[in-house]
N, C-alpha and C positions, 0 to 999 in steps of 0.2 A: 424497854429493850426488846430487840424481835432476835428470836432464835429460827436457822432454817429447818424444816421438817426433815427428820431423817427418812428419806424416801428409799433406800438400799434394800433390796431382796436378799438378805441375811442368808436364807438357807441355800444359795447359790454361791456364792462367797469358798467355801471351803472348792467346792468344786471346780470354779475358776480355777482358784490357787493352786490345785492338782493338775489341774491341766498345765497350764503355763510351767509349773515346776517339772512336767513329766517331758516340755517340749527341749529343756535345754541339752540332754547328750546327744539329741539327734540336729541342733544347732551350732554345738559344737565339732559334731563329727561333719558336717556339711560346708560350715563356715569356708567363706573363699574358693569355692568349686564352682564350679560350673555346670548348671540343669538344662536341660534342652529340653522344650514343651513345644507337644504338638496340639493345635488345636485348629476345633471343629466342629461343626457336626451342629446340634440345637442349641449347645451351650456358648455358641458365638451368635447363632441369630437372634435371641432374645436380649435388648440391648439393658432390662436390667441385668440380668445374668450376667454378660458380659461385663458389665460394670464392677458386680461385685468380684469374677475371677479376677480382673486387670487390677481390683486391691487389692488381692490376695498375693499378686506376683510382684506389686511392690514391694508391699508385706516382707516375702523373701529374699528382694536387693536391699531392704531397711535392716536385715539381720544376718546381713553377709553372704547369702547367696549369688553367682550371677546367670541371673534366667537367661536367657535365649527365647523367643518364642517364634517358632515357626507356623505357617500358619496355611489352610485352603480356605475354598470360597464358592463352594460346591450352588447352593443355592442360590446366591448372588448370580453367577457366571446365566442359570439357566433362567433366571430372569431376565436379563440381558441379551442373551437369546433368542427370547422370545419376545423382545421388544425388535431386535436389528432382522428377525425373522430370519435368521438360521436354524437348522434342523438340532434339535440335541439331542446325539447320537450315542450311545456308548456301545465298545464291542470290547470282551473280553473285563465288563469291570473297567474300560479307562474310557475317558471322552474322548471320542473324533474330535480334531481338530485344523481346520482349514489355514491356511495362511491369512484369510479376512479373518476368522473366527479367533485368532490369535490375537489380532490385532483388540477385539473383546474382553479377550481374557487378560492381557496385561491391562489394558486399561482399568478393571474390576477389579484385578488382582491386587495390584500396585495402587493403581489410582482411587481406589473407592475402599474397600476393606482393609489394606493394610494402614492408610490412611486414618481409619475408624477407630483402630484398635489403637494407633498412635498417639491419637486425640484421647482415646478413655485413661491410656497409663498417667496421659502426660497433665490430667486432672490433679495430678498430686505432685506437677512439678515438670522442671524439662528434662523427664529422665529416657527417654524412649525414642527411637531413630529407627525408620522405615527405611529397610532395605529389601530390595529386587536383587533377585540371584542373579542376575547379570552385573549388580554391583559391583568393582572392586572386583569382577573374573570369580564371584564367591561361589556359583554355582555353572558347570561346563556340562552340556549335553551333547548328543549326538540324537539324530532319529531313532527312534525303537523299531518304526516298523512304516514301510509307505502306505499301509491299508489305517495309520492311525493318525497321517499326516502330523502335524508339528507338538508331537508327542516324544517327550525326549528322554532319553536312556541317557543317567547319568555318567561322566568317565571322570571327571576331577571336583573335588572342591578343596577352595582356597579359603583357609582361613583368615589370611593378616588383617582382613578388613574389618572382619567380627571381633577375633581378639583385640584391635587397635579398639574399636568402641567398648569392649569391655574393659581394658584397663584406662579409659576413661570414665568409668564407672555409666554407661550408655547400657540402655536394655536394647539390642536389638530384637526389632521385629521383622523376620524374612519371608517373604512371599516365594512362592513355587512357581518363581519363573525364571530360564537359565538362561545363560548365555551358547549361542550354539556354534559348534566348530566350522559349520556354515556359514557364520555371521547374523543370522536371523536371532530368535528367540523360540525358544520349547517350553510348552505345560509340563508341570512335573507333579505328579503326585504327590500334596504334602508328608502323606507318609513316608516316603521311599525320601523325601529330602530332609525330613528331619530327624529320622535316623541315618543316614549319612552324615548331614555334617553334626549329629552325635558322635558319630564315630571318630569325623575327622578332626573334631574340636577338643576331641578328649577329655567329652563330658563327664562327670562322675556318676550322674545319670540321666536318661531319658526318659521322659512320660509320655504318653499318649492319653489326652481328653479325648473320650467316645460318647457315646450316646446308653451306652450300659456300665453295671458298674464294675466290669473287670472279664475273665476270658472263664467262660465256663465248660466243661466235658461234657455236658448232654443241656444245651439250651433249647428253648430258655426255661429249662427247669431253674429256678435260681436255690434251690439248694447246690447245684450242682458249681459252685463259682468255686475257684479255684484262689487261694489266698498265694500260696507261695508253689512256685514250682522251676525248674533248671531251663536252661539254654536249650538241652537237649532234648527237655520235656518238651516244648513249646515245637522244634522241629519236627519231633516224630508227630505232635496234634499235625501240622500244617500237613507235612508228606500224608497222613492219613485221610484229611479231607474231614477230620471229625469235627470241626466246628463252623460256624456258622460262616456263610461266605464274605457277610460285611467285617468279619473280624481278620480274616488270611491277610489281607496289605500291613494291618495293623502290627499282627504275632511277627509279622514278615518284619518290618520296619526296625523291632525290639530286637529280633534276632539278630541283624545286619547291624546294630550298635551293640550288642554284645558280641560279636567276634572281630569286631574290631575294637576291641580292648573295653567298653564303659562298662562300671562295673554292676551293674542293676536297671534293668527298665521296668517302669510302672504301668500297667493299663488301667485308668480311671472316670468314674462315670464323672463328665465336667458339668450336667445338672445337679450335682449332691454339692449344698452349701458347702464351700470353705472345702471341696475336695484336695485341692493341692495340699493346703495349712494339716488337713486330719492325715493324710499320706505320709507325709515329708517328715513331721514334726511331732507325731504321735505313736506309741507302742503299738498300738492295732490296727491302723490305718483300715482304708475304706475300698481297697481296688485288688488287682493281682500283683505280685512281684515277681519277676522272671530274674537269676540272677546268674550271670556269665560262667561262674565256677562255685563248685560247693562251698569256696572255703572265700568267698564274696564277703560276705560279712569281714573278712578278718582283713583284706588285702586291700592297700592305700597305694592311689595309680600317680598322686601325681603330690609336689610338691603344697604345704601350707603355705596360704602368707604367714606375713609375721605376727599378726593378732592370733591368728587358729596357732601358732607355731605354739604362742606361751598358753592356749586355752589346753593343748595337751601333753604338758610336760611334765604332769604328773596321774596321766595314768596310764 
């Protein structure tokens, strides 16, 4: 008779089970909401990395969340660029953008990255659908500025098209490109669009994946990181100019979905394994949290389904 060798790491065992037991009030409080995730930065161009966040957000739709992920293409775009030999320009912190150079940028945008990201969720199934802000009228711009050419300032976003794939159980994934009152197309700063339609979606909450691990008062000292802090905290950093300048669209983004109602934004480093999962679903999470009013913690924005409805009917 052959017995199989017991191969289990014993002393990790208890710890697991703490874990996993410490994630379910915050699975319950979440269940059937809606998160809107921005992402970027090196933890999108590293394509294991990527891999393992794109498990991680299914992870989240396998236990009743429903993510959203918006998304830029910052590096992509200036390789590209620099193959079709356009200049890349930035003024003010945003890419110049030509009417040809736009033609670049959706193609990258849409056609090549969001594409990419489509393919990594959808490793685990056909759960995921690439959508362009000009989808469905989902994202409406206007010019910001004629020295930035087809750089667009948003004025509307329509939900029905995001919701109609969420309550088909669909991950949208939305690229930063709008539809323009023009009739053209505008680059939008993934930040500034996915806190928007955080805003307009009626997210429960918004993240932001950065390249650091959350918003600190004197960087990069990293004693200096901030765990938890207000709406109004985060406003008076930004008016002050105290923090670092790649983080101002960011705080910017978080602020603009909290005053339009979402009730917590996340800032988190999206190279730290399993960032979303230790965030979301843990006591101490790993990033800052900026929360819309003091009393955030306490205040529920929007209806349960009926699974979350009996998960809290007795406490």
């Amino acid at each position: 008779m052959k017995f199989a060798k017991d191969t289990q790491l014993r002393a990790n065992l208890h710890s697991d089970a703490e874990t996993l037991a410490e994630a379910l009030p915050w699975i319950k409080e979440a269940t059937g909401k809606t998160v809107v995730i921005k992402y970027g930065g090196s933890a999108m161009e590293d394509p294991e990395l990527r891999a393992k966040v794109m498990s991680d957000i299914v992870l989240l739709k396998i236990i009743g969340l429903n993510p959203v992920l918006v998304h830029g293409g910052g590096k992509a775009i200036n390789k590209a660029f620099e193959r079709y030999a356009f200049p890349v320009e930035f003024k003010d912190g945003l890419r110049v953008t030509s009417p040809e150079a736009m033609d670049v940028v959706r193609m990258v945008l849409v056609g090549e990255v969001n594409q990419n990201l489509v393919r990594d969720l959808n490793e685990h199934g056909n759960l995921a659908v690439g959508v362009s802000g000009g989808d469905g009228g989902t994202i409406v711009a206007r010019q910001l500025a004629p020295e930035y050419g087809r750089v667009g300032e948003i004025v509307q976003v329509n939900v029905e098209y995001l919701n109609a794939l969420i309550e088909k159980d669909y991950i949208p994934v939305v690229a930063g490109v709008a539809q323009g009152l023009d009739g053209g197309y505008y680059n939008i700063n993934a930040d500034v669009a996915a806190g928007a339609i955080a805003g307009a979606i009626g997210a429960h909450k918004f993240i932001a994946l950065t390249d650091v691990d959350g918003v600190y008062y004197d960087y990069p000292n990293r004693d200096s990181l901030i765990s938890n802090m207000t709406r109004d905290e985060a406003r008076a950093m930004v008016q002050s100019g105290s923090i670092d300048t790649g983080m101002i669209p960011k705080l910017k983004s978080c602020i603009d979905a909290l005053d339009a109602g979402v009730m917590r934004a996340h800032v988190i480093n999206g190279k730290t394994p399993h960032a979303l999962l230790l965030e979301l679903l843990t006591n101490t999470g790993v990033g800052t949290v900026i929360h819309g009013t003091e009393e955030s913690y306490e205040r529920e924005m929007h209806p349960l389904g009926a699974f979350a409805s009996k998960l809290s009917v007795n406490q």
